[in-house]
N, C-alpha and C positions, 0 to 999 in steps of 0.2 A: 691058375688063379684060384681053384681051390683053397690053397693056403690065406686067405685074405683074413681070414678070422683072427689069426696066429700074429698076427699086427697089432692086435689089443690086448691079445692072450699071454705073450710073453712079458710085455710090463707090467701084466695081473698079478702074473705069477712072482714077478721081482719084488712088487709091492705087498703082496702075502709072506712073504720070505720073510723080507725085512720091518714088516710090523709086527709079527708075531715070536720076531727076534728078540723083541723088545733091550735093545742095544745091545744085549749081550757080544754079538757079533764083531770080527776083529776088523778095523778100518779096510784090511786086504781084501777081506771076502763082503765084508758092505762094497767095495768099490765094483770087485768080478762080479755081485749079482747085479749093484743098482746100472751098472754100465754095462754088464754082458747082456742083460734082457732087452734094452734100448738098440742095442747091438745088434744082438739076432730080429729085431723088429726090422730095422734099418736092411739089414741084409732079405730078408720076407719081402719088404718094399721094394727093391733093388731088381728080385727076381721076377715081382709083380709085373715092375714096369718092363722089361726087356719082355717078357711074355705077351703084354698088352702092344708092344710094338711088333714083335716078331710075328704073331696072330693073334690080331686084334676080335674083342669078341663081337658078335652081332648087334649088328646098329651100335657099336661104340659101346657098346653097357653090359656090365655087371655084376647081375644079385645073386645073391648067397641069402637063402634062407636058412636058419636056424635054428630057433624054436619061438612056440608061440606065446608073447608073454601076458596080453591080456584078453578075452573076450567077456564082455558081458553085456548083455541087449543085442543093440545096433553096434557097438562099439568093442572093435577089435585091434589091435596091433600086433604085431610078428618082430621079434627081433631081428630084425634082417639088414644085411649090407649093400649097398648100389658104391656102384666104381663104374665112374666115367673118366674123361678127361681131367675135370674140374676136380675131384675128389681125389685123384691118383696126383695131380699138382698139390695139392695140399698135406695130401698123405705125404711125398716126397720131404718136401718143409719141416713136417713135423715130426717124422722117424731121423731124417738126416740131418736136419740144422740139433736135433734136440740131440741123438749121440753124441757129438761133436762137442757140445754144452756139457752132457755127462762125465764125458772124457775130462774137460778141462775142470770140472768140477771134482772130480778126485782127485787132481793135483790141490787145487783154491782149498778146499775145506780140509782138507789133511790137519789134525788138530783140533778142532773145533769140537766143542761137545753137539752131542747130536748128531755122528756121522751117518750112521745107518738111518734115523728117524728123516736127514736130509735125503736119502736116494728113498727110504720108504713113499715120500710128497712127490718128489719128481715121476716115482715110475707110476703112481697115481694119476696124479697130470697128464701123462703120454696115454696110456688109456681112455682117460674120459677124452682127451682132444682125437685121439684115433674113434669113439664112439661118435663124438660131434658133424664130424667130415664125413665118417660113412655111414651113418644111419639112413636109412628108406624113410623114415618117417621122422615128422617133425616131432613126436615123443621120443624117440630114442636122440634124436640130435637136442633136444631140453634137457633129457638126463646128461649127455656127455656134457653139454652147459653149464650147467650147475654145478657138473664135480668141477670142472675146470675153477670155477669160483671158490667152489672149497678150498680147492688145492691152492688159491691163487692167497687164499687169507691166513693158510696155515704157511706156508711159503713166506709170506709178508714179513709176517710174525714168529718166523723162526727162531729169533733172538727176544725170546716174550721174557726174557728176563728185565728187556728195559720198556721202561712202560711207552713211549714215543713209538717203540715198534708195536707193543699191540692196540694201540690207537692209532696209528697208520695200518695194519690189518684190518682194524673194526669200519674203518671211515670206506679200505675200498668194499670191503663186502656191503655195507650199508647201503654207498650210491650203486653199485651194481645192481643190489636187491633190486631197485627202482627200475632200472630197465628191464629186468627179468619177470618183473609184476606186467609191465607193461606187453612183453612179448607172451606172457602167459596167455592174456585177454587176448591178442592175435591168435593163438592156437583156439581158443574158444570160438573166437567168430568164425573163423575158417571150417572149422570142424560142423557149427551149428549151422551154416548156411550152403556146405558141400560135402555134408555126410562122411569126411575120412581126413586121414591126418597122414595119409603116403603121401608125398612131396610129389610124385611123380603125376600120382590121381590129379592132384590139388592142378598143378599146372594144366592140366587137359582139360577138368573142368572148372576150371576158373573161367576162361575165356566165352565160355557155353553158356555160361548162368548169367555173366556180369559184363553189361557195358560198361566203356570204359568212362571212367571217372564218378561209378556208381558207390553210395555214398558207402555202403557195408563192405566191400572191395580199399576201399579209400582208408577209412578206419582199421581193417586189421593189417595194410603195409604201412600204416602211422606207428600202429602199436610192433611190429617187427621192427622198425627202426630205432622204435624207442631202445627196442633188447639191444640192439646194433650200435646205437650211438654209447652207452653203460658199458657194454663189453668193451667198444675199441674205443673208448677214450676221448669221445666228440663231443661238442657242446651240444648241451650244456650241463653234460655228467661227465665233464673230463677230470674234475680235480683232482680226482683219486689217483693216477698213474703219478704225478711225480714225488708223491709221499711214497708209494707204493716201495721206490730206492730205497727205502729203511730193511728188506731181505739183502737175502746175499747176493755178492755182482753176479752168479750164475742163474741166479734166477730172473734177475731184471733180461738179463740176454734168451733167458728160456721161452717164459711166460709175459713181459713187459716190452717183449721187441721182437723176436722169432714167431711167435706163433698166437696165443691167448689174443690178445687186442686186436690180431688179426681177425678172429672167429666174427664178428660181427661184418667185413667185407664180405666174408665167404656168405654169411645166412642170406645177405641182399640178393645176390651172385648166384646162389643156389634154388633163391624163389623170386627170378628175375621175373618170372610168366605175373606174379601178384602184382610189383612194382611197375612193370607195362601198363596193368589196366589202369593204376592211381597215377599220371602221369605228374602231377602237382605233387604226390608226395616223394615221386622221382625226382622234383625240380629239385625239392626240398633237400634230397641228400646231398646232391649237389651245392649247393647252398651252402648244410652245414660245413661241411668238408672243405669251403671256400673260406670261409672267418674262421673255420679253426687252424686251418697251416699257416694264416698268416699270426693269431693270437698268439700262437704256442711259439713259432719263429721269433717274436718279441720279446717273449718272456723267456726264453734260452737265450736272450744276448744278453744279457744281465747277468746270470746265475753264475755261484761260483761253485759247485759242487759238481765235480767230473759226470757222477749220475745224473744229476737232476738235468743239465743239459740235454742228456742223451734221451732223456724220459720226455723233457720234451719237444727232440728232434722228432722222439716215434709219434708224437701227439700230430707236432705237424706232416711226417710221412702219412700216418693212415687216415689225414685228414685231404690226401692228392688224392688217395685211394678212393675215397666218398667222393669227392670232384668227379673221380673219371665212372665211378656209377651213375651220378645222373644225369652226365652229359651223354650216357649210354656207351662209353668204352668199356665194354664190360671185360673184354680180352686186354685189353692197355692195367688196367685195375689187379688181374690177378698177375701179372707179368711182372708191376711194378713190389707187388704182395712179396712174387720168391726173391726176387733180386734184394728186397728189404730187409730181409730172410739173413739172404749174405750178407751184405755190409753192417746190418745192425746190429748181428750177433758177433759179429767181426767187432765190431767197436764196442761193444760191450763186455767181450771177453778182454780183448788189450785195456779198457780202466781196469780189470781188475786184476791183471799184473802188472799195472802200474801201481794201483793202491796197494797191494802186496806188497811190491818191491819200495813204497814208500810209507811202510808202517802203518796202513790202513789210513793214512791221510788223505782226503779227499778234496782239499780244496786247492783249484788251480793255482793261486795265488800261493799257495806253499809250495809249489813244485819247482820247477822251472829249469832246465840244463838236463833234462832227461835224455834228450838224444844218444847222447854219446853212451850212456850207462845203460840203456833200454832198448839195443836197438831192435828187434824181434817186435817190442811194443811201437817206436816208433814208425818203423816200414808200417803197422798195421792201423794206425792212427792215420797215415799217409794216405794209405790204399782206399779205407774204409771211408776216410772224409772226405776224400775225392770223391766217392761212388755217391756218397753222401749228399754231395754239394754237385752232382751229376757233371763231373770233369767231360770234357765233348771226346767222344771216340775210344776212348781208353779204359773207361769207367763202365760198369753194368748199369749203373743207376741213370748215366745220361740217356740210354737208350728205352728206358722203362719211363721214367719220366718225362723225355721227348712226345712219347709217344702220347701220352696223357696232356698234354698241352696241346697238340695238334688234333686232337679231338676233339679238345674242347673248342677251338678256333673253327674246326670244320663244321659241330655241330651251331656254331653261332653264339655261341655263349661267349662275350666277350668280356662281358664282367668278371666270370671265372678263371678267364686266360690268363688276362691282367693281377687277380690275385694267384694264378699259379704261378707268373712270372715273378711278382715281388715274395713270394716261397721262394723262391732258387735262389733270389741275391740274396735275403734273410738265413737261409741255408747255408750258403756260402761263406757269408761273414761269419754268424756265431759257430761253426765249424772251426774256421781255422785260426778264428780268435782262441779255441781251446787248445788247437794244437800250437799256437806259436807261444800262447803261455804257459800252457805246462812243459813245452818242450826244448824252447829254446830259453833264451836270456842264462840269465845268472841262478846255477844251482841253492836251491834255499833248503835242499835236506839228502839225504844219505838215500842212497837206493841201490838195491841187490837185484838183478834181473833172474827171473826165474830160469829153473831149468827142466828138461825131461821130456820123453816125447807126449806123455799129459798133457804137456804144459806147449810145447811147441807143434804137435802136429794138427793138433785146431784152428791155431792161428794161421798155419800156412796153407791148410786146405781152404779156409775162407777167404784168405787173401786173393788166392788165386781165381775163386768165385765170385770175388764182387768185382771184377776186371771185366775185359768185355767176354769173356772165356763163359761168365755166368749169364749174359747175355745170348750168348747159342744155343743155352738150352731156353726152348720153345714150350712153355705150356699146349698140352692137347687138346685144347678148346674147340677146335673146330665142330660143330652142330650139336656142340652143348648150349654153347651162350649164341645170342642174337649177333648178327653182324654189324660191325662196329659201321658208322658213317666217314671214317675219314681216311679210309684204308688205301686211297686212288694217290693220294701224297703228288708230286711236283716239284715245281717251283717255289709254290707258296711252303710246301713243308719245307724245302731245302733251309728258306729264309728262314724261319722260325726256329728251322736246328741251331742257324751261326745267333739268332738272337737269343736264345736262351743260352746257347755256349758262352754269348761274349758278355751275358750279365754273370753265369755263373765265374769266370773268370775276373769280374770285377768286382764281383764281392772278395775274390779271394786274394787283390790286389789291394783294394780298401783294408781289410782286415791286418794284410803285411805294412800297410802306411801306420794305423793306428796301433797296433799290439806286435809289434817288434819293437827293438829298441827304448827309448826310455819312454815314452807314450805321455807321452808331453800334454798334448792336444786331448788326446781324451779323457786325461785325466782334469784337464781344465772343464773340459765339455762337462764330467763328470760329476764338476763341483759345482756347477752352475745352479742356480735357481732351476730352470728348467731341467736342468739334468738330473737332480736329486730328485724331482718329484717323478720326473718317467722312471728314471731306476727305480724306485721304492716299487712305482704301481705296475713296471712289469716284472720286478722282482717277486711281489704277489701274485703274477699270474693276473693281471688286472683286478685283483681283488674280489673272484669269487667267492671264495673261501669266507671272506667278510659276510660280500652278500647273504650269501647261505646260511651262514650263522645267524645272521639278523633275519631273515624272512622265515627260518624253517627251523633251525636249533634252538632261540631264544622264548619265542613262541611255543615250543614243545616242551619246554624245561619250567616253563611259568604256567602251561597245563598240570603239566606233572606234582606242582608246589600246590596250586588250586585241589586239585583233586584228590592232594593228599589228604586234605578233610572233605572229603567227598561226602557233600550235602545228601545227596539221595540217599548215600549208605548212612548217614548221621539220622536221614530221618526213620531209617528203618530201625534203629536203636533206642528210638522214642518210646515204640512200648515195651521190650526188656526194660527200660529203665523206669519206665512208670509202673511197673511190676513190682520192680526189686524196693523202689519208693514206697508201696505200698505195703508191700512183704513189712519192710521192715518199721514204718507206722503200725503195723499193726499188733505186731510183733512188742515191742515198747508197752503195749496194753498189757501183756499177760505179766501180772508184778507175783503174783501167786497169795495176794490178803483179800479177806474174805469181803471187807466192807468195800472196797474198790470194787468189787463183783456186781455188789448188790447196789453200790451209786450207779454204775453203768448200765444197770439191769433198768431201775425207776427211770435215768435217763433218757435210756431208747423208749420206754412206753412213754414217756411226757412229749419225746420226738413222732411216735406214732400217733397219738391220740390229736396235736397237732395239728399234723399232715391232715387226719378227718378231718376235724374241725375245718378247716382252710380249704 
C-alpha cells in the first residue's frame, strides 16, 4: 500500500504531458497518455484493494505521509493520505468508473478540436478527486475540491466557442462558489474552536469539547452542508447540473453522474462524528435530500433532451443519497453512491452513442426506432434504466436503494419513506418514458451504431455492473461509519422490498400504457390547461432559475448600473475638479496687457482696504 500516492501521481503526470503539449500532440498518443495514466491509476487501485483485503492494515487504516506543506504559528498541515474502508470505496469509483469513461471518450471525441486539451481537464479532474477522497486533512480535501470545480467549469465549457456553453460553465462554477464560501467558514470554525484541520483529530475531539446540539458544532455541520449540498447538486443550489449537459456526454457520465456531485455525500460521510453532534442539521440533510428526489423526478418527466433527463435522474439519485445520511444509513448511502457509479455512467455513456449514432441530436422526440439499429446502446438503456428504476432482484440499484428505504422506515422517518417511495415510481416512469421514446415507435432519423472495443468494452463492463453482479461487491465500511439502525431486517423488510418492487414496476407499466404507441391520452393530458402549466413549470425545474434571477441576478445587475456612477467616488472628484475650475479661472486672467495688470492691481487694494474697513 505504499504505492497509494501513485493514484494521483499518474493523472499528474498525464495532465502535465498534455498541457504542456499544447495540442501539438497526435489524437493516438493524446488518447495512450490521457487514458494510459487513468489506466495505470485504475490498475495502482486494483492492487491497493486486493492488498487491503488480503492483509488488511492495523485498525483498518492507512496513512502515507508525504511532505509537509504548511507550518506557521499554531497552524500546520502535512500533505498526507488516510485509506480506510470509505476512501478505498470511493478511490475504486473514481480510478475505475473514470477509466472506463476515458476509454469511451477516445472513441466519442475522435475529431473534435481540442483532443489533447480534453484528456489534459480529465486527467486533472482524476487527480484533484483522488486528492479529495484521500486527504488526512480537511485542507488537502478543499484543495482537491476546488480543482474538481475547476475542472468541472473548464469541462463545461469545453465547446467555449458557443456562448450558451460558457454561460452554463460560468453559472455552475458561480452557484458552486456559494457552497464552497460556505464550507470554507466550516473549516474556520472547526479549526478556531479544536485547534487542527486532520479529520481524524477533528472526530476525537469533537465529541470532547461539544455537546450535542451545541450551537458552534451546529453552525460548522450547517456550513459543510452548504459545501455538500453546491457540490452534489441539492436544494437549493441544484440549478446548475442540468445546464451543466452543455460539455461533452463523457463528461456528464465523468464528473455530473460517476463521481463530482458525488463528493459532497462522501464530505458528510467522512465527517459523520461533526453531523452526530448537530443532530437537527442531520435532520436537515435528510430533508433536503427528500424534496430534492422527488423535484428533480418531476422535472425529468417533462424534459426532452436525452441529457437533461439523465442530469436530472442524478439530481434525484444523490438526493436518496442525502435521505439515507440523515436518517443515519450511512453504509445504505455509500452502497447506493458505487452502484450509481455503474448505472449512471452506463446510461450516460449509451446517450452518447446514441447522439453520435444520431448526428448529435439530442432530443427524444427526434429519435425513435433505435432498437433494432443500436443494439449494444439499447441492452444498455435496458440494463441501466432498470438498475435506475431499481427492477426487484436483478438490478444493482434495487438492492442499494431497498436498502435506503428500509432505513428510513426503521429509523421512523416516515415522511422520508413516503417521499423515497414516490422517487421510485417517478424514476420508473421518466426512465422508461426515455427508453420507449427514443427507442421504440416509428424511426424519425438515420443512425449508425458505433464500433470498436473503445466504444464497446465500456459499455459491456458496466452493464454487467449495474446487475445484481454489482451488487456483491460490498463496500468496507465496517468500523468506519456508525452502525446503521435497520440492519435486523424481517418481515417488515421483506414487505417493503415487494412494495417498493411492485411500485417500481408500476411505474414502468404506466409509462408502457402512456408512451408506447400513439399516446393518445397523454398527449391529450398534455394539452390540457392543467397540463400546459405543470409541463412548462416542471420543464423549468419549477422555476428556480426565475426565482434566482429575480432575488439575486436583477438586484446585483441594477447595483452594478447604480454604482456605475458611484457617488462616493464622484464625491472624491469634487476637489480635482474644483482645482482644475480654478486653475483655469485663473488662468483666463493672465491676458499679458499692462493696463489689465494695473486694473486688477487697484482692484484688489479697493478689495482689501474694504475688508478693513468692514
Amino acid at each position: 500500500m505504499n504505492l497509494l500516492f501513485l493514484t494521483f501521481v499518474f493523472p499528474l503526470i498525464g495532465y502535465v504531458l498534455m498541457a504542456f503539449s499544447r495540442g501539438r500532440t497526435s489524437e493516438n498518443l493524446a488518447a495512450i497518455i490521457g487514458v494510459g495514466s487513468v489506466g495505470l491509476s485504475a490498475l495502482t487501485t486494483a492492487w491497493i484493494i486486493w492488498q487491503f483485503n488480503v492483509a488488511p492494515p492495523e485498525g483498518g487504516v492507512f496513512t502515507q505521509h508525504l511532505w509537509q506543506w504548511l507550518d506557521v504559528a499554531d497552524f500546520s498541515v502535512a500533505v498526507g493520505l488516510h485509506l480506510d474502508g470509505l476512501a478505498l470505496t470511493m478511490l475504486g469509483v473514481v480510478t475505475g468508473v473514470g477509466f472506463l469513461i476515458h476509454l469511451f471518450a477516445s472513441w466519442y471525441m475522435r475529431g473534435e478540436e481540442g483532443y489533447s486539451r480534453f484528456f489534459a481537464y480529465t486527467n486533472l479532474f482524476i487527480f484533484s478527486m483522488v486528492l479529495l477522497v484521500l486527504g488526512d486533512n480537511l485542507l488537502l480535501l478543499y484543495f482537491g475540491w476546488e480543482g474538481v470545480g475547476v475542472c468541472s467549469y473548464l469541462l463545461i465549457g469545453f465547446y467555449y466557442k458557443e456562448r450558451k456553453n460558457g454561460n452554463a460553465a460560468l453559472k455552475a462554477f458561480v452557484v458552486t462558489r456559494v457552497g464552497d464560501v460556505l464550507m470554507a467558514f466550516g473549516l474556520f470554525i472547526l479549526f478556531v474552536q479544536l485547534g487542527t484541520l486532520n479529520i481524524q483529530e477533528l472526530l476525537t475531539l469533537a465529541p470532547q469539547k461539544f455537546a450535542s446540539g451545541d450551537l458552534w458544532i451546529s453552525l460548522a455541520a450547517l456550513a459543510l452542508l452548504g459545501g455538500a449540498v453546491g457540490k452534489s447538486a441539492q436544494l437549493p443550489l441544484q440549478t446548475w447540473l442540468a445546464d451543466a449537459m452543455a460539455g461533452p456526454t463523457p463528461v456528464s457520465a465523468l464528473i455530473h453522474a460517476a463521481t463530482m456531485v458525488t463528493a459532497g455525500v462522501y464530505l458528510i460521510a467522512r465527517t459523520h462524528g461533526i453531523f452526530l453532534l448537530a443532530p437537527e442539521v442531520l435532520e436537515l440533510v435528510g430533508i433536503v435530500g427528500g424534496v430534492t428526489l422527488v423535484l428533480a423526478g418531476f422535472a425529468a418527466l417533462v424534459q426532452t433532451d436525452i441529457k437533461r433527463i439523465l442530469a436530472y435522474s442524478t439530481m434525484s439519485q444523490i438526493g436518496y443519497m442525502f435521505l439515507a445520511l440523515g436518517v443515519g444509513a450511512w453504509d445504505a448511502a455509500i452502497f447506493h453512491l458505487m452502484t450509481h457509479a455503474f448505472f449512471k455512467a452506463l446510461l450516460f455513456l449509451a446517450s452518447g452513442s446514441v447522439i453520435n449514432a444520431c448526428h448529435h441530436e439530442q432530443n427524444i422526440f427526434k429519435m425513435g426506432g433505435l432498437w433494432k439499429k443500436l443494439p449494444l446502446a439499447y441492452v444498455s438503456f435496458i440494463v441501466g434504466g432498470s438498475a435506475l428504476a431499481a427492477l426487484p432482484l436483478i438490478t444493482a440499484g434495487f438492492y442499494s436503494k431497498d436498502e435506503i428505504l428500509w432505513e428510513a422506515f426503521a429509523s421512523g422517518h416516515g415522511g422520508l419513506l413516503y417521499a423515497g417511495l414516490a422517487g421510485a415510481f417517478l424514476t420508473s416512469l421518466y426512465t422508461f418514458r426515455l427508453i420507449f421514446i427514443a427507442f421504440h415507435g416509428d424511426a424519425k432519423t438515420d443512425a449508425h451504431a458505433g464500433s470498436g472495443l473503445a466504444h464497446n468494452l465500456p459499455l459491456i463492463v458496466l452493464i454487467i455492473l449495474s446487475t445484481f453482479v454489482g451488487a456483491l461487491i460490498v463496500p468496507p465500511l465496517a468500523g468506519v461509519l456508525p452502525e446503521s439502525v435497520g440492519h435486523a431486517g424481517g418481515a417488515a423488510k421483506h414487505s417493503l422490498e415487494i412494495a417498493s418492487g411492485a411500485i417500481a414496476l408500476a411505474g414502468i407499466v404506466l409509462a408502457a400504457m402512456l408512451f408506447l404507441g400513439k399516446r393518445s391520452l397523454v398527449t391529450a393530458l398534455a394539452q390540457s390547461a392543467p397540463g400546459r402549466l405543470l409541463s412548462a413549470w416542471w420543464f423549468a425545474a419549477w422555476g428556480f432559475d426565475w426565482l434566482y434571477d429575480k432575488v439575486f441576478v436583477q438586484p446585483y445587475l441594477l447595483m452594478c448600473r447604480l454604482l456605475g456612477r458611484d457617488p462616493v467616488d464622484a464625491s472624491f472628484g469634487l476637489v480635482p475638479r474644483l482645482a482644475r475650475g480654478g486653475h483655469g479661472s485663473l488662468s483666463r486672467s493672465q491676458t499679458g496687457q499692462l493696463r489689465w495688470y494695473a486694473l486688477s492691481i487697484v482692484g484688489g487694494a479697493v478689495l482689501l482696504l474694504g475688508v478693513v474697513l468692514l
